[in-house]
PDB file with one MODEL, atoms N, CA, C and O in Angstrom:
MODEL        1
ATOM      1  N   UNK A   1      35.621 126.764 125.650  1.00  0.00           N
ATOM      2  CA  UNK A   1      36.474 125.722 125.121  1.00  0.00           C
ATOM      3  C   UNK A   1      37.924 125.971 125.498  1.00  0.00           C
ATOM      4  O   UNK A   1      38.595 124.999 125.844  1.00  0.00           O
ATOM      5  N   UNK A   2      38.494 127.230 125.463  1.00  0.00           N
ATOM      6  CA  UNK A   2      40.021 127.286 125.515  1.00  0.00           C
ATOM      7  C   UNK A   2      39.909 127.238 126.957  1.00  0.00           C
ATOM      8  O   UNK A   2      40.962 126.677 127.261  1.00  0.00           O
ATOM      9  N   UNK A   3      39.232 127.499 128.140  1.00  0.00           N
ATOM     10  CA  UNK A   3      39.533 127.329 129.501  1.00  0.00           C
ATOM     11  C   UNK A   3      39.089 125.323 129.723  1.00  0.00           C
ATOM     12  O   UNK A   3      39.233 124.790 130.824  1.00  0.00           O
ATOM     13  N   UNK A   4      38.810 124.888 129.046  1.00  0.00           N
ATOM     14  CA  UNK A   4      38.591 123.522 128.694  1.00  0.00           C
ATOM     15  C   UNK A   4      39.882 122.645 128.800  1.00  0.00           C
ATOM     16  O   UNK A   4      40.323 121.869 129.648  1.00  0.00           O
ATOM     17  N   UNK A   5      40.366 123.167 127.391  1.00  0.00           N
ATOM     18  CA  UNK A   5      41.476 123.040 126.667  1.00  0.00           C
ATOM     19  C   UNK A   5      42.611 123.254 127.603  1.00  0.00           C
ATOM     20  O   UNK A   5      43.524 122.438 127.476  1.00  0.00           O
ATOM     21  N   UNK A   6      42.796 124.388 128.733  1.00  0.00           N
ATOM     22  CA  UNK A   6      43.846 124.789 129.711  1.00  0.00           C
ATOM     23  C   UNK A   6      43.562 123.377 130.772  1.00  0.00           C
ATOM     24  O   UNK A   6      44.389 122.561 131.178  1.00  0.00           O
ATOM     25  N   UNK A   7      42.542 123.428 130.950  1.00  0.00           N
ATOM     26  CA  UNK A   7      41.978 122.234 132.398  1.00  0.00           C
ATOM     27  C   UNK A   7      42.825 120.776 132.130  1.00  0.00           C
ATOM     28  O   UNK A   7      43.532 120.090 132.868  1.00  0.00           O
ATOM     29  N   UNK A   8      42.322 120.620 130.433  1.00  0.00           N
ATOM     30  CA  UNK A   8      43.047 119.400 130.213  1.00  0.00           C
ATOM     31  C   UNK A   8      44.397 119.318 130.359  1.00  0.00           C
ATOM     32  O   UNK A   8      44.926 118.559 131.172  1.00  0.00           O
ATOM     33  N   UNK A   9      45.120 120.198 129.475  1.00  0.00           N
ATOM     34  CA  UNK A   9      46.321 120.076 129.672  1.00  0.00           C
ATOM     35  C   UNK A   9      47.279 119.941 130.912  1.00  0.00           C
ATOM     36  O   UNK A   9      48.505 119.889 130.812  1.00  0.00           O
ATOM     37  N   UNK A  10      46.604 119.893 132.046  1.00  0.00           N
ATOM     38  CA  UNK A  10      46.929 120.083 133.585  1.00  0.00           C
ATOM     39  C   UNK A  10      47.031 118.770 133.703  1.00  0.00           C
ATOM     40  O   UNK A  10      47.883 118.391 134.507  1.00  0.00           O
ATOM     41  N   UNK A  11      46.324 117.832 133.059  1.00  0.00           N
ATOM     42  CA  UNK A  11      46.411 116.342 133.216  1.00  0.00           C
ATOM     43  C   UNK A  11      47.594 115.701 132.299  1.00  0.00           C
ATOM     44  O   UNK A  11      47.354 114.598 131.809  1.00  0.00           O
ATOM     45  N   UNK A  12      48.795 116.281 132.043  1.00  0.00           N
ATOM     46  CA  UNK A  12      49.600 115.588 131.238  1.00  0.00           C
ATOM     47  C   UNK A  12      49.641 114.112 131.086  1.00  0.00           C
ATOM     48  O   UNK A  12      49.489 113.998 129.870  1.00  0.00           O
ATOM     49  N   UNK A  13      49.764 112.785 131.614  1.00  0.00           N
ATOM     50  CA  UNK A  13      50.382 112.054 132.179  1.00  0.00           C
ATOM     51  C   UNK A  13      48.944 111.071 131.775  1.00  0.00           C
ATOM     52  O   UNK A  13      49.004 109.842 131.809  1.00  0.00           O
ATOM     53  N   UNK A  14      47.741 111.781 131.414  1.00  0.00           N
ATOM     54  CA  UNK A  14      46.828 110.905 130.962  1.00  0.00           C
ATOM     55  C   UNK A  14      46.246 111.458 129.945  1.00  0.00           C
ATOM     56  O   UNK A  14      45.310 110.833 129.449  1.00  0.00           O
ATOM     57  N   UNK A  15      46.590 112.632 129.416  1.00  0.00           N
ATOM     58  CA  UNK A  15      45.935 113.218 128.207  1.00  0.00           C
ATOM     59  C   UNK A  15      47.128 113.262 126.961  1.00  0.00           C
ATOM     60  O   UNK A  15      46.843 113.578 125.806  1.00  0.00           O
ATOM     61  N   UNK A  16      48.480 112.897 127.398  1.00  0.00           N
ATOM     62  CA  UNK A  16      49.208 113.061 125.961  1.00  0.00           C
ATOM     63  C   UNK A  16      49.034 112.227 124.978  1.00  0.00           C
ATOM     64  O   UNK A  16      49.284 112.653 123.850  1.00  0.00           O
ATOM     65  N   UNK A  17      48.538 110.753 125.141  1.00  0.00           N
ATOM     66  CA  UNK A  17      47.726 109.866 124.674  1.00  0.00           C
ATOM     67  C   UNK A  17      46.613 110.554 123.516  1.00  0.00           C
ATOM     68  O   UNK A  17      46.454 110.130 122.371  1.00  0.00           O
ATOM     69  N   UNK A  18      46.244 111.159 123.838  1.00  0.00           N
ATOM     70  CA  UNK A  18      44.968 111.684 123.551  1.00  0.00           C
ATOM     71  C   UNK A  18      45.320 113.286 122.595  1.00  0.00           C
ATOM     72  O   UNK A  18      44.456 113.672 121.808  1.00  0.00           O
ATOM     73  N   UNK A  19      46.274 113.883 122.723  1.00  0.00           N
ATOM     74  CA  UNK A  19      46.662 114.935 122.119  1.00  0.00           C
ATOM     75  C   UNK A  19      46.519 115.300 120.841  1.00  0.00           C
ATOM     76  O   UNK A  19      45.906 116.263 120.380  1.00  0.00           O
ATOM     77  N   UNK A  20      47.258 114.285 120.188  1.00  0.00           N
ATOM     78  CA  UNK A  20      46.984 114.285 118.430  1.00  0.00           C
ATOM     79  C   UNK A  20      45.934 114.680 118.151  1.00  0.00           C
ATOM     80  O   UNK A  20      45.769 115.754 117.574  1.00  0.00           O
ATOM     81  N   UNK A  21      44.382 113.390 118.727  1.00  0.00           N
ATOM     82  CA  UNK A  21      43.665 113.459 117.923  1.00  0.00           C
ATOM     83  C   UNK A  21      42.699 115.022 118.699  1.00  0.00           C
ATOM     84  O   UNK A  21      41.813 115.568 118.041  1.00  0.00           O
ATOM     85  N   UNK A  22      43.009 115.419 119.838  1.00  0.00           N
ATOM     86  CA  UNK A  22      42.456 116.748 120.090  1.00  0.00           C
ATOM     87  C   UNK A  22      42.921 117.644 119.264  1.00  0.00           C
ATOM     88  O   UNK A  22      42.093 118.272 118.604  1.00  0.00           O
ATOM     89  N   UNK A  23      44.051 117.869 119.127  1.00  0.00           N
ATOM     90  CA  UNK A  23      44.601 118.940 118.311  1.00  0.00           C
ATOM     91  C   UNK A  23      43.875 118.718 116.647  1.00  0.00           C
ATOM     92  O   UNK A  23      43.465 119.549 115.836  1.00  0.00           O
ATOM     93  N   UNK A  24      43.948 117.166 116.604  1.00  0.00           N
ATOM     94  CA  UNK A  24      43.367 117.255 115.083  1.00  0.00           C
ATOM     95  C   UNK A  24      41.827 117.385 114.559  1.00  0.00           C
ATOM     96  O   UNK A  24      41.416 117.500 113.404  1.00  0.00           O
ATOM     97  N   UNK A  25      41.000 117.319 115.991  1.00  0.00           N
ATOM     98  CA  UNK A  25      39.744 117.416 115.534  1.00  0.00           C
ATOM     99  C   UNK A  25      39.115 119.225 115.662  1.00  0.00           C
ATOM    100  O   UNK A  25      38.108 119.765 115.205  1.00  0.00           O
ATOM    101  N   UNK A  26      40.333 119.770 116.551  1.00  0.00           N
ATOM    102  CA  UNK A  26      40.047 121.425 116.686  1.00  0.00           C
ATOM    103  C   UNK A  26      40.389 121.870 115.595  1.00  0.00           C
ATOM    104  O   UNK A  26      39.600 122.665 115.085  1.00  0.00           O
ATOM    105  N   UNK A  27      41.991 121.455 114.636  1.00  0.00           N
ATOM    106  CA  UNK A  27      42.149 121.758 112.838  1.00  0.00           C
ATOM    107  C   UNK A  27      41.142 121.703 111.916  1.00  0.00           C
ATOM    108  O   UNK A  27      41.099 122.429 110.923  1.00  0.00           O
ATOM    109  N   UNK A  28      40.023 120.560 112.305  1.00  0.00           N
ATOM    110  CA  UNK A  28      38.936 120.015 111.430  1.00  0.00           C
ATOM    111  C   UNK A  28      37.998 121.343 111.272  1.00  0.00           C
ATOM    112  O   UNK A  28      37.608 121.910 110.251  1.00  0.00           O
ATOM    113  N   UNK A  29      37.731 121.695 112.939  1.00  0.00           N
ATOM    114  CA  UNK A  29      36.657 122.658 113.498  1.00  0.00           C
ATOM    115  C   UNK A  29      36.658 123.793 112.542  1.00  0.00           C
ATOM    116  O   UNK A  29      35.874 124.349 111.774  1.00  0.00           O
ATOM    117  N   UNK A  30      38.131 123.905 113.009  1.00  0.00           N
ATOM    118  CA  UNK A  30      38.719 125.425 112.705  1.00  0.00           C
ATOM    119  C   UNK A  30      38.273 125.656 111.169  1.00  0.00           C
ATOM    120  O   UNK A  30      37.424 126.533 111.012  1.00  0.00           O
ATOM    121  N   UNK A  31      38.787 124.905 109.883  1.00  0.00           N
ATOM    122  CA  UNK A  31      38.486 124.589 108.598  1.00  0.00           C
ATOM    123  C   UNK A  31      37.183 124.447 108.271  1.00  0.00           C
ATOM    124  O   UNK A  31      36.880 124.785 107.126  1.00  0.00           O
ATOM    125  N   UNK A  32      36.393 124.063 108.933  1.00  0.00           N
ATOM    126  CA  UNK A  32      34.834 124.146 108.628  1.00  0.00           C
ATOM    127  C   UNK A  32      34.155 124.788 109.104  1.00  0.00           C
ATOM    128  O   UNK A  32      33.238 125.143 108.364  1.00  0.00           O
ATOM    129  N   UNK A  33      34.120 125.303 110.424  1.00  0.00           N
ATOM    130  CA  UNK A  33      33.539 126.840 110.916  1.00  0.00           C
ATOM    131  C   UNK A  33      34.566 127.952 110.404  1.00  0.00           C
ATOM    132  O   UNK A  33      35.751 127.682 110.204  1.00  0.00           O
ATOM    133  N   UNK A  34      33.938 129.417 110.179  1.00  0.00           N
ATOM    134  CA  UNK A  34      34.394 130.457 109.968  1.00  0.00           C
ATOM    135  C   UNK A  34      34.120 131.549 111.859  1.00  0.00           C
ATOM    136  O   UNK A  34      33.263 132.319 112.294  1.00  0.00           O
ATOM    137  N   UNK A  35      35.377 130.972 112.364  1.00  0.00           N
ATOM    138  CA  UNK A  35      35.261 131.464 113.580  1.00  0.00           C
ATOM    139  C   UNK A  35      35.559 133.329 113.997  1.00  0.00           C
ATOM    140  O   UNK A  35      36.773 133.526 113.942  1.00  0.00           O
ATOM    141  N   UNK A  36      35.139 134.038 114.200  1.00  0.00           N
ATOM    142  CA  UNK A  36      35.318 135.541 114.647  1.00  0.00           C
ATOM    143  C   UNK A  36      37.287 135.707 115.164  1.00  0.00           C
ATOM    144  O   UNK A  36      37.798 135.075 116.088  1.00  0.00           O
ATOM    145  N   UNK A  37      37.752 136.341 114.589  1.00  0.00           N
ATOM    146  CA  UNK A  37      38.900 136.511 115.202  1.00  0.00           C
ATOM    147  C   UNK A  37      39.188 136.329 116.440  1.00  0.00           C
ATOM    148  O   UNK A  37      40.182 135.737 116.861  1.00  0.00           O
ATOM    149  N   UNK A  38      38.084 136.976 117.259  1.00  0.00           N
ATOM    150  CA  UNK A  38      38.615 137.317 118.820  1.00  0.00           C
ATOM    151  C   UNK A  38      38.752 135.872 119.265  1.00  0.00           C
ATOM    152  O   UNK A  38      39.564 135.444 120.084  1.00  0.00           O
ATOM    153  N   UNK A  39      37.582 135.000 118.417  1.00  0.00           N
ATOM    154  CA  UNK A  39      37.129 133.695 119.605  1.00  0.00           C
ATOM    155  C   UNK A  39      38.537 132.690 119.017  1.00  0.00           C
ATOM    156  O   UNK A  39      39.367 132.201 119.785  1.00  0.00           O
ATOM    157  N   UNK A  40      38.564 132.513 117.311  1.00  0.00           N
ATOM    158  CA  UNK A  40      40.054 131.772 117.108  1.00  0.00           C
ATOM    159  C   UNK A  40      41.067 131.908 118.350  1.00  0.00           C
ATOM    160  O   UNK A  40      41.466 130.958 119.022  1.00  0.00           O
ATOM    161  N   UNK A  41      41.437 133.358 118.549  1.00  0.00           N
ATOM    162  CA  UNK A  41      42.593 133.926 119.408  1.00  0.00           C
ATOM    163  C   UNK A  41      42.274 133.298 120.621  1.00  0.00           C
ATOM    164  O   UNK A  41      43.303 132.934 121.191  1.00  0.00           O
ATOM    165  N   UNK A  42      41.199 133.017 121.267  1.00  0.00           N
ATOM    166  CA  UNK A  42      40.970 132.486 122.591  1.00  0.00           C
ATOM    167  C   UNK A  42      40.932 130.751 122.515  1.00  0.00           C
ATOM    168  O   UNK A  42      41.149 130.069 123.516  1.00  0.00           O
ATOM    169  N   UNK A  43      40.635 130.190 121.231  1.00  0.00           N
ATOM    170  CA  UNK A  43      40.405 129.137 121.075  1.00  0.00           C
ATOM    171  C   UNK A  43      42.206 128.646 121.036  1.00  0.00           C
ATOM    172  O   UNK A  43      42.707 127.772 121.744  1.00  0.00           O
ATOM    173  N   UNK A  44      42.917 129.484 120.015  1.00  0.00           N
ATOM    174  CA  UNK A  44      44.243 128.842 120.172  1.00  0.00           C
ATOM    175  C   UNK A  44      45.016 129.006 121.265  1.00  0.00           C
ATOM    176  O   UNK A  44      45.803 128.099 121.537  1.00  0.00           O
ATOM    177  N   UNK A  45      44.951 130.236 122.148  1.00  0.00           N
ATOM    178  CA  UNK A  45      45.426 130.264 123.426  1.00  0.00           C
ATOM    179  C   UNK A  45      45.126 129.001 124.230  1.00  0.00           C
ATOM    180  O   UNK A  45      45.928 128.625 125.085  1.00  0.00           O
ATOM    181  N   UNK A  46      43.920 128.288 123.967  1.00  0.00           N
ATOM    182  CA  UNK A  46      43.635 127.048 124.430  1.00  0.00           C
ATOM    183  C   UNK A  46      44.466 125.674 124.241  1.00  0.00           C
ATOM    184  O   UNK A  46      45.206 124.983 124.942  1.00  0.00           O
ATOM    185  N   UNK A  47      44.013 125.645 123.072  1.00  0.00           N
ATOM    186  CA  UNK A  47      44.862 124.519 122.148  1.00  0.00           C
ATOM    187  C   UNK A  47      46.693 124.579 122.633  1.00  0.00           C
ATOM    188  O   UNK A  47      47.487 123.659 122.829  1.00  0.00           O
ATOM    189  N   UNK A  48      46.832 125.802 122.687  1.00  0.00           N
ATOM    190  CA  UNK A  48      48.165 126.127 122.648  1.00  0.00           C
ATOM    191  C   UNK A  48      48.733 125.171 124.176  1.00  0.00           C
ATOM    192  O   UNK A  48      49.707 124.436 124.336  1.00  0.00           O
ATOM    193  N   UNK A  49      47.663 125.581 125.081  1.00  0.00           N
ATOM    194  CA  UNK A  49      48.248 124.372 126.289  1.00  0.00           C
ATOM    195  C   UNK A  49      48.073 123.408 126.123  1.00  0.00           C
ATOM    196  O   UNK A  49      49.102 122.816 126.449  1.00  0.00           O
ATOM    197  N   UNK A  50      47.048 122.441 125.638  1.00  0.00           N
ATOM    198  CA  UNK A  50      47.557 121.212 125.374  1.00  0.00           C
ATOM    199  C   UNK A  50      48.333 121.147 124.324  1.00  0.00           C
ATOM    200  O   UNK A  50      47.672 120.286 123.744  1.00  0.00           O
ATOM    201  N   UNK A  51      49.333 121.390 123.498  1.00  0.00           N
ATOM    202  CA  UNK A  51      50.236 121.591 122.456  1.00  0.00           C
ATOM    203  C   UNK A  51      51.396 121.167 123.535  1.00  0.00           C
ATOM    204  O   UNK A  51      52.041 120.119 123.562  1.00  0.00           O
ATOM    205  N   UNK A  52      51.475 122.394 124.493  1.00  0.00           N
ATOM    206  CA  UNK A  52      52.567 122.239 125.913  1.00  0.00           C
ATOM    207  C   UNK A  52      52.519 120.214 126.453  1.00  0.00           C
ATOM    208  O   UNK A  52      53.231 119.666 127.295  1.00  0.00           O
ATOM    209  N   UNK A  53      51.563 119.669 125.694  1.00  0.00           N
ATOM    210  CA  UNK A  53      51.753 118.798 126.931  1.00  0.00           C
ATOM    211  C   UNK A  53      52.340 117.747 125.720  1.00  0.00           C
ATOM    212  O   UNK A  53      52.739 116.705 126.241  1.00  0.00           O
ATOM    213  N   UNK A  54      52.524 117.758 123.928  1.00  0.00           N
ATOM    214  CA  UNK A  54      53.082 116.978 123.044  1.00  0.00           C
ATOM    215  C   UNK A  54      54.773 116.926 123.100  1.00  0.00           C
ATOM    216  O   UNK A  54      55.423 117.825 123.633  1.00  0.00           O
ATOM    217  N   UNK A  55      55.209 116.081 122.650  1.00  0.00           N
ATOM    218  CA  UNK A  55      56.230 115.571 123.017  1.00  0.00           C
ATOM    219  C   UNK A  55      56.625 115.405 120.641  1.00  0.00           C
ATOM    220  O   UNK A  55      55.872 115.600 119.687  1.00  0.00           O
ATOM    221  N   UNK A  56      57.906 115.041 120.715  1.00  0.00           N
ATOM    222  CA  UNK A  56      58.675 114.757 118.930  1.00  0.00           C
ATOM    223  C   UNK A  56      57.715 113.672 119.063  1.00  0.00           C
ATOM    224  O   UNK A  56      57.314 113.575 117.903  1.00  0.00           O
ATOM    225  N   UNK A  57      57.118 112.831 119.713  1.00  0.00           N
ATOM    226  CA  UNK A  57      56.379 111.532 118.398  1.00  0.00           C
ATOM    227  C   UNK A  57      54.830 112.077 118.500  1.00  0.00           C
ATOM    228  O   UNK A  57      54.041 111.560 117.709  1.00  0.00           O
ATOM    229  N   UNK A  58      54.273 113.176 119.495  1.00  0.00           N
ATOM    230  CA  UNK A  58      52.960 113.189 118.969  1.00  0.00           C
ATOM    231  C   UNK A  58      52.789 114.273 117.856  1.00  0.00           C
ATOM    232  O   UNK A  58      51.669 114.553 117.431  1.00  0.00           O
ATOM    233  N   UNK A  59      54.029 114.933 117.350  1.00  0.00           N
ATOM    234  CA  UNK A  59      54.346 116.075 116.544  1.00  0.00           C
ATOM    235  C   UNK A  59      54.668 115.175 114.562  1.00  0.00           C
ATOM    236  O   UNK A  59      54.189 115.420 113.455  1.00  0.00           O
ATOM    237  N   UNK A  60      55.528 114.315 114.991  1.00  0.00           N
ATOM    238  CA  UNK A  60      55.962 113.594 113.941  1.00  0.00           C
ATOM    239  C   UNK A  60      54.703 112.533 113.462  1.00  0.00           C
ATOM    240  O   UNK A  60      54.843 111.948 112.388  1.00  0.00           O
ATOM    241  N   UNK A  61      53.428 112.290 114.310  1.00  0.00           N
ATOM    242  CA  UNK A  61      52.456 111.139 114.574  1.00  0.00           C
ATOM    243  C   UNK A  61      51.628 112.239 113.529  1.00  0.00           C
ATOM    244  O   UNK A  61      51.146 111.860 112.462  1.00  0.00           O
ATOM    245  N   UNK A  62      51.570 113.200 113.859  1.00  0.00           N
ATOM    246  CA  UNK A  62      50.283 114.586 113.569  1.00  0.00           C
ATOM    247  C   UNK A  62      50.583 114.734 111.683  1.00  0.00           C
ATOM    248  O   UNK A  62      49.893 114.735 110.664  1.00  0.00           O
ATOM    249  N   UNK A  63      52.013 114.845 112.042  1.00  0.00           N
ATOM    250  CA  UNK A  63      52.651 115.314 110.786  1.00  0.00           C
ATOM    251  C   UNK A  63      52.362 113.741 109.751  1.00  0.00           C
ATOM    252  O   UNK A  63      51.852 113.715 108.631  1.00  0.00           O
ATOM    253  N   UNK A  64      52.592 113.205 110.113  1.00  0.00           N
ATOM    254  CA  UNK A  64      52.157 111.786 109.255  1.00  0.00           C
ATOM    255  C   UNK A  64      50.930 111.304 108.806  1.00  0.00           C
ATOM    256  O   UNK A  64      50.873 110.746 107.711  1.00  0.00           O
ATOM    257  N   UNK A  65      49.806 111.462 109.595  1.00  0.00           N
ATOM    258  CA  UNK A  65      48.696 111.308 109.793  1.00  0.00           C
ATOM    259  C   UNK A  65      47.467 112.052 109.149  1.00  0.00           C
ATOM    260  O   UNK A  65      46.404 111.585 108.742  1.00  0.00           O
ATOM    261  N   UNK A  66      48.009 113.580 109.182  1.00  0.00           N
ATOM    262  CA  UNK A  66      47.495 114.519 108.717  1.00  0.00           C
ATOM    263  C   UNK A  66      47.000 114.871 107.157  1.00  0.00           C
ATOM    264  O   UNK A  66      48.011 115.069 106.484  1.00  0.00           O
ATOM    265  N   UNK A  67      45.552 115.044 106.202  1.00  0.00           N
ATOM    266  CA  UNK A  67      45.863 115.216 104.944  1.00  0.00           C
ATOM    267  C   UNK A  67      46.724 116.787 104.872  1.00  0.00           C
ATOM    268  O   UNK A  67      47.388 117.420 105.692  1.00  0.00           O
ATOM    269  N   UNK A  68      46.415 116.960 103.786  1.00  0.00           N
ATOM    270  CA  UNK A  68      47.565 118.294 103.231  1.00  0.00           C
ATOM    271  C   UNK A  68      46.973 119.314 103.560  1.00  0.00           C
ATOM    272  O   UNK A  68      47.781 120.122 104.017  1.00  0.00           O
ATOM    273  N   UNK A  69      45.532 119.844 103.558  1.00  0.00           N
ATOM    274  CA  UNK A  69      45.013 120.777 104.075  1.00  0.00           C
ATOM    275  C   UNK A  69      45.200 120.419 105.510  1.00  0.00           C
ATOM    276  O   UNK A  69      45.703 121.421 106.019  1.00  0.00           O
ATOM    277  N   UNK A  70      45.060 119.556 106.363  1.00  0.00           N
ATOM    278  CA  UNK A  70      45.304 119.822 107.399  1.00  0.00           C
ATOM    279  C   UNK A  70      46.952 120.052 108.352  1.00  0.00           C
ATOM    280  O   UNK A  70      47.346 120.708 109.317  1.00  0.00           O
ATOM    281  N   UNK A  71      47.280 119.473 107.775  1.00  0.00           N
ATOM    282  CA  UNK A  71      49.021 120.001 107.760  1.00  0.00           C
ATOM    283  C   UNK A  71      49.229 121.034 107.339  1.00  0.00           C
ATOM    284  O   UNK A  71      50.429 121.270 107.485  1.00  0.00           O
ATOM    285  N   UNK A  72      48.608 122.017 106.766  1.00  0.00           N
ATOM    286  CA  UNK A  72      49.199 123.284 107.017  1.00  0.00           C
ATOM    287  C   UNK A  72      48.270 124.575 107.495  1.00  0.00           C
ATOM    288  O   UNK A  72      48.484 125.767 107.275  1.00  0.00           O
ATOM    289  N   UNK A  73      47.236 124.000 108.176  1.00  0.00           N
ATOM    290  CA  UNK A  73      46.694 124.468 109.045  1.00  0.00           C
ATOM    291  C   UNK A  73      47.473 123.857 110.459  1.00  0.00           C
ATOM    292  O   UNK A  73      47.252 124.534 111.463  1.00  0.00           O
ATOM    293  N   UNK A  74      48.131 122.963 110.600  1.00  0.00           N
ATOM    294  CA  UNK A  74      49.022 122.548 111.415  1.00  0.00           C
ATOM    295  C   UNK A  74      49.880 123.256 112.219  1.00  0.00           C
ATOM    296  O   UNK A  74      50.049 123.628 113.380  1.00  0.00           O
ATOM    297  N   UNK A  75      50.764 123.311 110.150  1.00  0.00           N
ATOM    298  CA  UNK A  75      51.728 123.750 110.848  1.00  0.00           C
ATOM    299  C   UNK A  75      52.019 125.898 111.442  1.00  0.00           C
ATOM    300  O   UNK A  75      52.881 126.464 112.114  1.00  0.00           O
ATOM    301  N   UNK A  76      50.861 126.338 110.765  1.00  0.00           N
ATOM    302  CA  UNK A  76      50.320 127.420 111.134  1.00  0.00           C
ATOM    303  C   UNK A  76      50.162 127.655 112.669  1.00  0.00           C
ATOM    304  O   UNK A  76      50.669 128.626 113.230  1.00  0.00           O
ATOM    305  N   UNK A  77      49.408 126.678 113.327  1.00  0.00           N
ATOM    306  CA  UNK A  77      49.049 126.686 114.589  1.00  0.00           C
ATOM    307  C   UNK A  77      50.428 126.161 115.410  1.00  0.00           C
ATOM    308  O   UNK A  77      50.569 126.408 116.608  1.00  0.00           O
ATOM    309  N   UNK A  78      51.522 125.337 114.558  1.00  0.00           N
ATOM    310  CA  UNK A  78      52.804 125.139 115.763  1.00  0.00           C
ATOM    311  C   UNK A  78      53.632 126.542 115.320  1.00  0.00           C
ATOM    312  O   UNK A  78      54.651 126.734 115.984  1.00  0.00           O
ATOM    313  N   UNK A  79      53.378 127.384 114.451  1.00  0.00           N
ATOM    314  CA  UNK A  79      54.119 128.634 114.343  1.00  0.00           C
ATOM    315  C   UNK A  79      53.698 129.553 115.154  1.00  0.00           C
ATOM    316  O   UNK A  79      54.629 130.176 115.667  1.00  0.00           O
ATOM    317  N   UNK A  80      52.445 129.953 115.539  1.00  0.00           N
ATOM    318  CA  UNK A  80      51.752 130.785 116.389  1.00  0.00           C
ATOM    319  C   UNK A  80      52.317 130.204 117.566  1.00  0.00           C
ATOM    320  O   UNK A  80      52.754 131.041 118.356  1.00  0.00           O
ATOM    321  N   UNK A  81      52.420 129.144 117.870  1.00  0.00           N
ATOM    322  CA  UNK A  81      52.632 128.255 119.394  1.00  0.00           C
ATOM    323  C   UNK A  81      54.354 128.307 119.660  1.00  0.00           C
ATOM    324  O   UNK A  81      54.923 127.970 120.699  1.00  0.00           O
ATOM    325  N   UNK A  82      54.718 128.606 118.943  1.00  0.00           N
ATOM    326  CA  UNK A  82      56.088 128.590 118.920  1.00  0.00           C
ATOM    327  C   UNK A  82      56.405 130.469 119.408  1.00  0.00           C
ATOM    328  O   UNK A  82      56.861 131.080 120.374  1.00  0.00           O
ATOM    329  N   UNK A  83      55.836 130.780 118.068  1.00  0.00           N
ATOM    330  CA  UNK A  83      55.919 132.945 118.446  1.00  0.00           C
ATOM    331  C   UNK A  83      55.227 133.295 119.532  1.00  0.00           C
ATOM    332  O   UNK A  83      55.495 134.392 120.023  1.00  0.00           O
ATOM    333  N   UNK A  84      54.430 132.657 120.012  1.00  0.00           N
ATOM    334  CA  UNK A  84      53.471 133.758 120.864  1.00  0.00           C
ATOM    335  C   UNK A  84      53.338 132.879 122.681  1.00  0.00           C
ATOM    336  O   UNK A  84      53.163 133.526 123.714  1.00  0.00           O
ATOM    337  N   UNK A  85      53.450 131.660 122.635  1.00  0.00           N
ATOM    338  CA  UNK A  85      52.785 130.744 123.317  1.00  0.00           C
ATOM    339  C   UNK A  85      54.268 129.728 124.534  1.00  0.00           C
ATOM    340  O   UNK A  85      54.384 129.693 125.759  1.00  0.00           O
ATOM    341  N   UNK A  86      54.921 129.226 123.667  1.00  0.00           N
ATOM    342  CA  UNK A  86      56.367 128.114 124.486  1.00  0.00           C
ATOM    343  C   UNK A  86      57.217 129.739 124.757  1.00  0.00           C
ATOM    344  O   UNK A  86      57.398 130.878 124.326  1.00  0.00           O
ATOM    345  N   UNK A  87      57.571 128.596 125.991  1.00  0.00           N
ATOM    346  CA  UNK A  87      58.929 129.602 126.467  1.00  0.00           C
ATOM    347  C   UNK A  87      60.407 129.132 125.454  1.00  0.00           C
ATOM    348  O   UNK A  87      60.884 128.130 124.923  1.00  0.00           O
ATOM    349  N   UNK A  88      60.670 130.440 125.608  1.00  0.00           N
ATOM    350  CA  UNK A  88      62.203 130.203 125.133  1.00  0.00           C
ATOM    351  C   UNK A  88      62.912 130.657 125.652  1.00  0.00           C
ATOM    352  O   UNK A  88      63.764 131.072 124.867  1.00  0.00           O
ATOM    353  N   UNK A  89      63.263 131.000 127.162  1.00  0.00           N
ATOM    354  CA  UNK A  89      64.470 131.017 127.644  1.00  0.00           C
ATOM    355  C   UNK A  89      64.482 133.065 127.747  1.00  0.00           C
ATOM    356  O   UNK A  89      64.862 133.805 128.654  1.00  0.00           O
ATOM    357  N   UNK A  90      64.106 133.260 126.882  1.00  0.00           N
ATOM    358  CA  UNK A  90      64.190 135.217 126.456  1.00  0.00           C
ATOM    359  C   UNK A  90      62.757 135.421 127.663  1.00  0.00           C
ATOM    360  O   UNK A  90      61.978 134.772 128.361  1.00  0.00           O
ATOM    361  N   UNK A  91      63.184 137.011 127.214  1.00  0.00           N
ATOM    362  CA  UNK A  91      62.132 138.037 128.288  1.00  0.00           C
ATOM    363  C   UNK A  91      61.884 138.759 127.270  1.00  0.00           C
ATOM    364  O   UNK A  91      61.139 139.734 127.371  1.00  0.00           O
TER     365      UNK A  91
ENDMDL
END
């Protein structure tokens, strides 16, 4: 799935359309399977590239859309994506 998840995100330009509800049906996954650490870690390394391909309205769309358990499984996964995952300019 996360080498899936990398493939897609290569398609920006026809998958940002489509982003929200990927990101929101992997939150669903995530919350109802009890996934093994290692595979989460490989699964969000996944997710994490198409994350790269959202833009402020599919972030503000997610955030609106979202119930309360899933918003902060959300926003969990844009904190990991933020610490571990986007560039920021540092080395």
């Amino acid at each position: 799935m996360s080498r899936l998840y990398t493939e897609i995100a290569k398609h920006k330009a026809t998958i940002v359309k489509y982003t929200p509800y990927i990101i929101s049906n992997y939150i669903r996954a995530c919350q109802q399977t009890n996934f093994p650490q290692k595979v989460k870690t490989l699964l969000d390394s996944g997710i994490w590239c198409v994350m790269d391909t959202c833009e402020a309205f599919e972030y503000s769309l997610m955030l609106t859309t979202l119930v309360s358990d899933d918003k902060e499984t959300f926003k969990l996964l844009v904190t990991g994506y933020n610490k571990h995952h986007k560039f920021d300019g540092k080395t």
